[in-house]
C-alpha positions in Angstrom: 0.0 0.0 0.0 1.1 3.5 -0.8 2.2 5.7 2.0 0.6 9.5 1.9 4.1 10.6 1.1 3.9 8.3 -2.3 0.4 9.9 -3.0 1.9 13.3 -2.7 4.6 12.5 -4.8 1.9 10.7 -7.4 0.1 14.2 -7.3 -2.8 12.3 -5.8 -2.7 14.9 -2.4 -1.8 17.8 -2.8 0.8 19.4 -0.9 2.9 22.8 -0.8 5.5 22.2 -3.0 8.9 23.9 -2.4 11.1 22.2 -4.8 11.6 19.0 -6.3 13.6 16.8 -8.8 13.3 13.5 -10.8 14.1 11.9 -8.0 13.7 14.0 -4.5 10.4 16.2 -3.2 10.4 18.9 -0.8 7.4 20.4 1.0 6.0 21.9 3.9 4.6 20.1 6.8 1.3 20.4 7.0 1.3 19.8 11.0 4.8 22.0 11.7 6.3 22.6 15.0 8.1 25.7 13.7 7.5 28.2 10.8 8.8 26.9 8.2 8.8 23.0 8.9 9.6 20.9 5.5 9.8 17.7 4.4 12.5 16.0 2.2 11.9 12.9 0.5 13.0 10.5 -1.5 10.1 9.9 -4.6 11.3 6.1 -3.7 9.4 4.9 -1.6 11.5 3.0 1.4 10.1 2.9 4.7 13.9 3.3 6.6 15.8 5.6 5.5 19.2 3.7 6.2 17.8 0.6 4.0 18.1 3.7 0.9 21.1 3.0 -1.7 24.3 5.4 -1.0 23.7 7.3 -4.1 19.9 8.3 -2.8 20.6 8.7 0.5 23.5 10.9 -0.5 21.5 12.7 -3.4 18.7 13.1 -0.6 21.3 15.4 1.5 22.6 17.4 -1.3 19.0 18.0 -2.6 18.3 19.0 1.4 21.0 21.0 1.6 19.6 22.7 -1.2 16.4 23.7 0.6 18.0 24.2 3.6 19.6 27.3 2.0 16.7 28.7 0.7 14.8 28.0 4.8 17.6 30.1 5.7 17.2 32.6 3.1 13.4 32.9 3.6 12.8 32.2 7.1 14.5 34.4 10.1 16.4 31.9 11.9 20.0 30.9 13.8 20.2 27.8 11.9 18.3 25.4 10.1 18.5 22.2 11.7 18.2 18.4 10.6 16.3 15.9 11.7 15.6 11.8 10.9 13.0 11.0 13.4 9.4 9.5 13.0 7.8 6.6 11.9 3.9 7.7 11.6 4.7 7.3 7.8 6.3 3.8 6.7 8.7 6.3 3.6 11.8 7.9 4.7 12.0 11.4 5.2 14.1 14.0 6.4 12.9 17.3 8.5 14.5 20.4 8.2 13.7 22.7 11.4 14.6 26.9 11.3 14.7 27.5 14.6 16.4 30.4 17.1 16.9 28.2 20.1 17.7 24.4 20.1 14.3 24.3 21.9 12.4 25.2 19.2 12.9 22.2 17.3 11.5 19.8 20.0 9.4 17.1 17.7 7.2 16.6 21.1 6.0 20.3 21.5 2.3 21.0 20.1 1.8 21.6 16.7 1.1 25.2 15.0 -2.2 25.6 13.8 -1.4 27.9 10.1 -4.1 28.0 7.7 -3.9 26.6 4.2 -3.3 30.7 3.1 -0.4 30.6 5.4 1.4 27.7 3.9 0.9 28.6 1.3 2.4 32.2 1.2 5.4 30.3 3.6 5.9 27.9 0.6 6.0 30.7 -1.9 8.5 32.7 0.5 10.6 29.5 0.7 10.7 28.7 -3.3 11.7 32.3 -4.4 14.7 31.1 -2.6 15.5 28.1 -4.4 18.2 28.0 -7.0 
């Protein structure tokens, strides 16, 4: 069975898109604990991400480093920080967290509520960032 990250990727839910490749997807989290929460994943769909190949786990960095640039560019922060944690979706993904204290980025604390307007102008910010 398809995980709802495959779906996204098969354009069968729709998500807020910041950038993607032939063989990566980056978007916003629709539940983020900061501003500016995204998700990186492979368009493979493997549920660990150390069962991915070298080459795709490796390309899956690069291609995160990518939008962690633009997070930094588009969203005030200290840093934009990395994290492999989660298992409420069997397909690996990786979360990159702007955040001004280490704090911010706890995966336990509650949820934002941001309205489907506000992603999307957050998503828009994020992409004019891109290369």
């Amino acid at each position: 069975m398809a995980s709802i990250f495959s779906k996204i990727v098969a354009g069968e839910i729709p998500c807020h898109k910041i950038a993607e490749s032939e063989d990566y997807l980056a978007f916003l989290d629709i539940n983020p604990i900061v501003k500016g929460h995204t998700l990186v994943i492979p368009k493979m769909e493997t549920d660990y991400i150390f069962d991915l190949e070298d080459d795709v786990i490796g390309g899956l960095m690069v291609f995160a480093k990518k939008v962690a640039k633009a997070l930094d560019q588009a969203i005030p922060s200290k840093r934009v920080g990395v994290m492999v944690v989660g298992t409420e979706v069997p397909h690996a993904h990786v979360h990159l967290l702007p955040f001004q204290r280490e704090s911010d980025i706890n995966i336990t604390k509650p949820k934002m509520a941001l309205s489907q307007a506000d992603l999307a102008e957050i998503a828009a910010n994020i992409r004019s960032f891109v290369d």
